[in-house]
C-alpha positions as CSV (number, residue, x, y, z in Angstrom):
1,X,93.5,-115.0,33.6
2,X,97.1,-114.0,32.2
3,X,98.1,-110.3,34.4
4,X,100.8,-108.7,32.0
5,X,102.2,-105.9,34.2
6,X,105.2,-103.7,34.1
7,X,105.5,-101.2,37.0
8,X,108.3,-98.3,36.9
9,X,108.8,-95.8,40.3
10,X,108.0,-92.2,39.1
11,X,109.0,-89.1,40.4
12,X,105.7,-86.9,40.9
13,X,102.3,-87.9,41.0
14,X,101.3,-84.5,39.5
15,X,103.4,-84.8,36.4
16,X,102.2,-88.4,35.6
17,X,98.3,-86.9,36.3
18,X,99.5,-84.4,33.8
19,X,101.1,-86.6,31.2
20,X,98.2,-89.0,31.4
21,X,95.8,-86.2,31.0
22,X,97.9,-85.0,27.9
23,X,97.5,-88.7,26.1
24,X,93.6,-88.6,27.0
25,X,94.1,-90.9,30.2
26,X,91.1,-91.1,32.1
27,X,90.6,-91.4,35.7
28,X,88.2,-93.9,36.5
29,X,88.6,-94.4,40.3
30,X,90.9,-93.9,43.3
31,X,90.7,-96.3,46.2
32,X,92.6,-97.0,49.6
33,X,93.7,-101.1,49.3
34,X,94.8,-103.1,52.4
35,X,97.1,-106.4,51.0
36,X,97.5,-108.9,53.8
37,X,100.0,-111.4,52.2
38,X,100.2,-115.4,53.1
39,X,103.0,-117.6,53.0
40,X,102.4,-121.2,52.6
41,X,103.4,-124.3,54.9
42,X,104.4,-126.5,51.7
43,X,105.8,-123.9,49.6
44,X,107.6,-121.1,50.2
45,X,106.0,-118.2,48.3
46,X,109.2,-115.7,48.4
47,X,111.6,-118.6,46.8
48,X,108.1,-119.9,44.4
49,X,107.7,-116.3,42.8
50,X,103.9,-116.7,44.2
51,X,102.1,-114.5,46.3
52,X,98.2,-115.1,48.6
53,X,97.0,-112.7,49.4
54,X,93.5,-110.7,51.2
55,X,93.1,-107.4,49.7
56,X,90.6,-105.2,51.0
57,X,89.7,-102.3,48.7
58,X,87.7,-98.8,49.8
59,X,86.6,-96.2,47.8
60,X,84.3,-93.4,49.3
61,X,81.7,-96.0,51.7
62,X,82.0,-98.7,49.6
63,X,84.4,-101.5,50.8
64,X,85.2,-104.7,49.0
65,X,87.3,-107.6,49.7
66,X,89.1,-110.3,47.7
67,X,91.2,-113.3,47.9
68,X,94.0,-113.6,45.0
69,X,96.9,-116.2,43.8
70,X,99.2,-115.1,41.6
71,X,101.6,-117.3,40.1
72,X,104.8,-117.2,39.1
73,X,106.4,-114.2,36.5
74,X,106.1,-116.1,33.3
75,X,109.0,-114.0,31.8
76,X,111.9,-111.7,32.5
77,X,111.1,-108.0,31.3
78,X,108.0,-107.8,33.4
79,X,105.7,-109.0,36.1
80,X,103.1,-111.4,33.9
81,X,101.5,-114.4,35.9
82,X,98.7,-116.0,35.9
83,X,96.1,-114.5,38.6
84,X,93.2,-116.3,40.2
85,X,90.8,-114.0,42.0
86,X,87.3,-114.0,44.0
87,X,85.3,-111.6,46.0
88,X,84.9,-112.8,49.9
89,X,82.8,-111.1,52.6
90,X,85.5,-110.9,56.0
91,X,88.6,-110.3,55.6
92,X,89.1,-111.5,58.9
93,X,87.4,-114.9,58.9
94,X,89.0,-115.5,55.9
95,X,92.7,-114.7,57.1
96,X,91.5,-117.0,60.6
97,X,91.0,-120.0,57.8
98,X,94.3,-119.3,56.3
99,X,96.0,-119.4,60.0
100,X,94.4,-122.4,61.1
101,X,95.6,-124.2,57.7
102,X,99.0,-123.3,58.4
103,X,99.3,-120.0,56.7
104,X,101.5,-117.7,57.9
105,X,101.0,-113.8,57.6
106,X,103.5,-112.3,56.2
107,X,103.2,-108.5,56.1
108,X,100.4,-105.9,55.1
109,X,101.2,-103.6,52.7
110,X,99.0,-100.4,52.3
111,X,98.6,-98.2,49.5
112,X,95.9,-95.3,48.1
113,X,95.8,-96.3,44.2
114,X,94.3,-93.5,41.7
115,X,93.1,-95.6,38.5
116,X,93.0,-94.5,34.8
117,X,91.8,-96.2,31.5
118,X,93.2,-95.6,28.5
119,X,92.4,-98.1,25.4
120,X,92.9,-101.4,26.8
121,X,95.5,-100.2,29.4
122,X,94.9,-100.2,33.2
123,X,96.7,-97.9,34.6
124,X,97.7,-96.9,38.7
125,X,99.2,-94.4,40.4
126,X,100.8,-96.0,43.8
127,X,101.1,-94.3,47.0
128,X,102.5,-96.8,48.8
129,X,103.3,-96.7,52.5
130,X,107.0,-96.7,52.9
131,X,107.9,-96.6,49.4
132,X,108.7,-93.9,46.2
133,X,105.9,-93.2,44.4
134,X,105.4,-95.9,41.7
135,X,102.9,-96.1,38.0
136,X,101.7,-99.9,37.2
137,X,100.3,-100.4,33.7
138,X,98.4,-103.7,32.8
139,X,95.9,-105.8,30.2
140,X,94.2,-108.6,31.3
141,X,94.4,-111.7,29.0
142,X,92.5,-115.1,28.9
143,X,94.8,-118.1,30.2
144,X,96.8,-119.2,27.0
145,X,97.2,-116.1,25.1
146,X,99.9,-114.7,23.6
147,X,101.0,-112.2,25.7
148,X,104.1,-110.8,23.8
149,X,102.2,-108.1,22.3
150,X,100.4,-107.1,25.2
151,X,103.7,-106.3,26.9
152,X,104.9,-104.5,24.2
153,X,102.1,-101.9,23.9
154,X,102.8,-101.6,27.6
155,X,106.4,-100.5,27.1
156,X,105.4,-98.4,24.3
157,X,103.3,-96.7,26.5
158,X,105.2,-96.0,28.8
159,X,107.9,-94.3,26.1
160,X,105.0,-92.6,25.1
161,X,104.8,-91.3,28.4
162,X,108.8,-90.6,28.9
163,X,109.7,-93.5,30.7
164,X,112.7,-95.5,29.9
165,X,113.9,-96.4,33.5
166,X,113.1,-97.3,36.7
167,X,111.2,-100.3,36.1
168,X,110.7,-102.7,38.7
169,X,109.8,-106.4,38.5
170,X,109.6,-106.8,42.3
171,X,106.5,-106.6,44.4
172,X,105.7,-103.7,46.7
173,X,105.7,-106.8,49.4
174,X,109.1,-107.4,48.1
175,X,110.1,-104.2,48.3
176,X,109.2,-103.5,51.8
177,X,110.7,-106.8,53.1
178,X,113.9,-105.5,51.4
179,X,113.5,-102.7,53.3
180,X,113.5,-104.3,56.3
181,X,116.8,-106.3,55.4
182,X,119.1,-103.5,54.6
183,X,117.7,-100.9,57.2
């Protein structure tokens, strides 16, 4: 699968709820998400553009956990990779595996997500811990397609919704080991 993604930070999570309501956004589901990102002992993911990671997701009592590689960004104006993902049962076990292959954890980043569909967008609303408030918007593709027009509808949406700045083609992991560099 082809991930075309642009994210952009946002001011106020109330007036993107608002602007989203005002297109006929609709919000489908809001879920805490624990990442728990890997660096390899061949390659080093931060230089490679890739990221592994274990993301456990919770919304209300249910819990579920994945393992996803993503590749590198395929282009320059936004975060599209390809994206491998499937559904695991411990997070734990899993991340013991990774550790005794020579995986390295990296850092957990931790975030409450609030979803919304609108045509074939997926859209989030961030709360990241130690970060600005930030809105994602992404299609899925199949490997091989185009995805030129797919990122286009994106960045017409997000005109649409009165944003023309503040996009951001780093990762929130990114971001918070940035953090950590400068502070």
């Amino acid at each position: 699968m082809i991930e075309v993604e642009v994210k952009a930070k946002i001011t106020s999570f109330s007036e993107m709820e608002k602007k989203l309501e005002n297109i006929g956004a609709t919000k489908s589901k809001k879920e805490f998400q624990e990442d728990i990102y890997f660096n390899s002992p061949i390659v080093n993911f931060a230089e490679s553009d890739e990221a592994l990671r274990i993301r456990t997701t919770k919304e209300n009592d249910n819990v579920d956990i994945f393992i996803t590689y993503k590749g590198p960004k395929i282009d320059k104006k936004s975060k599209t990779r390809k994206e491998i993902e499937i559904k695991i049962e411990d997070a734990e076990k899993c991340s013991d595996i990774f550790e005794a292959i020579g995986f390295r954890k990296v850092r957990t980043v931790r975030k409450n997500r609030q979803y919304y569909t609108y045509e074939n967008f997926e859209i989030s609303l961030d709360d990241i811990e130690g970060l600005d408030p930030y809105m994602e918007i992404e299609i899925g593709l199949k490997d091989g397609e185009d995805y030129s027009k797919a990122q286009k509808s994106i960045f017409d949406l997000f005109e649409k919704l009165n944003i023309t700045e503040g996009f951001e083609r780093t990762s929130y992991l990114e971001l918070l080991e940035n953090l950590n560099i400068t502070n």
